[in-house]
N, C-alpha and C positions, 0 to 999 in steps of 0.2 A: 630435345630438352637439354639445357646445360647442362654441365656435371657442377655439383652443391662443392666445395670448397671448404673443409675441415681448418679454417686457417691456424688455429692452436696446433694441431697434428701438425702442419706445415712448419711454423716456427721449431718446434722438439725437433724436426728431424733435420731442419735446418742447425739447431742447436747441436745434437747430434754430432754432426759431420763437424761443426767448430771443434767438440773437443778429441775427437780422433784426429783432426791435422795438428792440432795444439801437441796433444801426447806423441804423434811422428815426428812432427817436423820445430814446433816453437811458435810462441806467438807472431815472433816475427813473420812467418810464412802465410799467415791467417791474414786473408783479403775477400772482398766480397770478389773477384774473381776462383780466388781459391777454392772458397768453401763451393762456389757453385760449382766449380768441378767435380770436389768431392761430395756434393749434396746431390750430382747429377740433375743440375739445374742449369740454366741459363744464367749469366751475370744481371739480367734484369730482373728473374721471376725471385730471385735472391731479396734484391732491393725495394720489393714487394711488401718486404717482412720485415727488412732493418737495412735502413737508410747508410747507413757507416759501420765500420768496423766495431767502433765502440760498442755501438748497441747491441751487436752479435757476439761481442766478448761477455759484458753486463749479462745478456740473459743466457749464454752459455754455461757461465759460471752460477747461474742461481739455480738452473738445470742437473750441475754437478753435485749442488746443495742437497738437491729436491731427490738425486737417488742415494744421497749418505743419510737422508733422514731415513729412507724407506726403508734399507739396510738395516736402520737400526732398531726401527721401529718392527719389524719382523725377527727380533730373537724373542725367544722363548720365555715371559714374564714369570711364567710357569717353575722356571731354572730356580738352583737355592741361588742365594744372594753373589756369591763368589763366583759361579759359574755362567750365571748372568752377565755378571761384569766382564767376565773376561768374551763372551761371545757377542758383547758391543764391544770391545775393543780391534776384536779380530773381523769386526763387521769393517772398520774404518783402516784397513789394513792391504796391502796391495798380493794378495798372496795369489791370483791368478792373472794370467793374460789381460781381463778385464777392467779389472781391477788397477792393475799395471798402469795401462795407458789414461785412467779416469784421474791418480797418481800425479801420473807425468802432466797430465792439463793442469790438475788442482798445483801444483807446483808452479808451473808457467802462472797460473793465474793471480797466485802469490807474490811471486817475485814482479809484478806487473803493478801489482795493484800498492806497491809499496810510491808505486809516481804516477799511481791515476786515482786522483780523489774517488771516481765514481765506483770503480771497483774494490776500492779499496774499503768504501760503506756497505757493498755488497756483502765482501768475505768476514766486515766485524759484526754484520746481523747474523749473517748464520753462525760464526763463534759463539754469539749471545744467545742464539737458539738453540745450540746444543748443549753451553753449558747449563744453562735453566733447565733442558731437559735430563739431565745428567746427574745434573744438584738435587731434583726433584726425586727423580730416581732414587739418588743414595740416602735422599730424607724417608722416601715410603719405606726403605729397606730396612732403616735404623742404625744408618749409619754415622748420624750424628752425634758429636760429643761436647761436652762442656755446656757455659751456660746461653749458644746463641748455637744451635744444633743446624739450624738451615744455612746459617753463614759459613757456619764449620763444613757443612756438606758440596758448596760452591767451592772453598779450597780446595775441597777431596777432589771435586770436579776438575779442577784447573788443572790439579797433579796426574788423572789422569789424562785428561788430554794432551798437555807436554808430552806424556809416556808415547803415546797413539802417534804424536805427529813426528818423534824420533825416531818410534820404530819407521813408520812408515817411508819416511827418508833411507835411509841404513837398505830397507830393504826394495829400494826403486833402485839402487846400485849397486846392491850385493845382494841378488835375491838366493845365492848359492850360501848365504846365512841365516838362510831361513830358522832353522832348526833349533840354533843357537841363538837366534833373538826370540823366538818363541820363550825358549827355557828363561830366558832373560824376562818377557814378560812376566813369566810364573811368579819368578822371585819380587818382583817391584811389587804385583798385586799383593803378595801376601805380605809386604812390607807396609804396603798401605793400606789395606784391609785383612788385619792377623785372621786366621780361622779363631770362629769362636771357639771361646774353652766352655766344655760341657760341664754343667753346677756338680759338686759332690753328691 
């Protein structure tokens, strides 16, 4: 009897193997010979699943998306509001080996997509999806102010993300500052979200 063919499993770990040679080596290195080395595939059984480079880049990258949501979507809603924020922030952060190299691809994939239309729609829908989800977040928190509170909550959002994707940079090449850019997030969070003061 044949053996049945997971073809989705097939693409993820073909995906997979794009952003570990992305995060070693650089986009440039990523080829459908490549990755089938590193997929421990054949150049053909590759081309199965994605016809060209591009296409293995495109869904690599939405791949990369698909585990910063999960990431993020796995802290604790439970957390007070401050504590929360800061364990999404340290979700999207490269502060292990794993993390590292997931990093180094989303960076490659960055710098690529600044002259490839297609990726480059990729990386602004998931922008758009984290900050909706972000925004939404700090509106259920009540972290909105003034008189258009969900709009105000999208700035909040924006600011922290700037925060997130500078630490993250800072510490893809100085990860021996770790420590010191941590403390550095402390202070920005509470610059942007004061502790509340308890009523008299």
């Amino acid at each position: 009897m044949p053996r049945t063919v997971d073809r989705a499993e097939q693409r993820r770990q073909i995906g997979a193997a794009v952003l570990r040679l992305a995060s070693e080596q650089g986009l440039d290195e990523v080829s459908v010979r490549t990755v089938a080395a590193a997929a421990d595939r054949s150049p053909g059984a590759v081309q199965k699943y994605f016809r060209t480079k591009d296409e293995m880049l495109a869904f690599a990258a939405e791949l990369a998306g698909e585990r910063f949501g999960e990431r993020m979507a796995a802290v604790d809603s439970a957390l007070p509001p401050r504590e929360a924020l800061r364990a999404l922030v340290l979700a999207t952060l490269p502060v292990d080996a794993g993390r590292r190299a997931e990093a180094a691809a989303q960076l490659a994939f960055a710098t690529r997509a600044a002259h490839h239309p297609g990726l480059g729609a990729i990386r602004r829908q998931i922008d758009r999806d984290v900050r909706a989800a972000l925004g939404g977040w700090l509106a259920a928190a009540g972290h909105g102010r003034g008189p258009e509170p969900e709009a105000e909550c999208l700035v909040l959002a924006d600011a922290v993300i700037a925060l997130s994707d500078g630490l993250a940079l800072r510490l893809l090449y100085a990860p021996d500052d770790r420590e010191a850019l941590l403390r550095a997030l402390d202070r920005a969070l509470d610059a942007l979200i004061p502790p509340a003061v308890p009523h008299p």
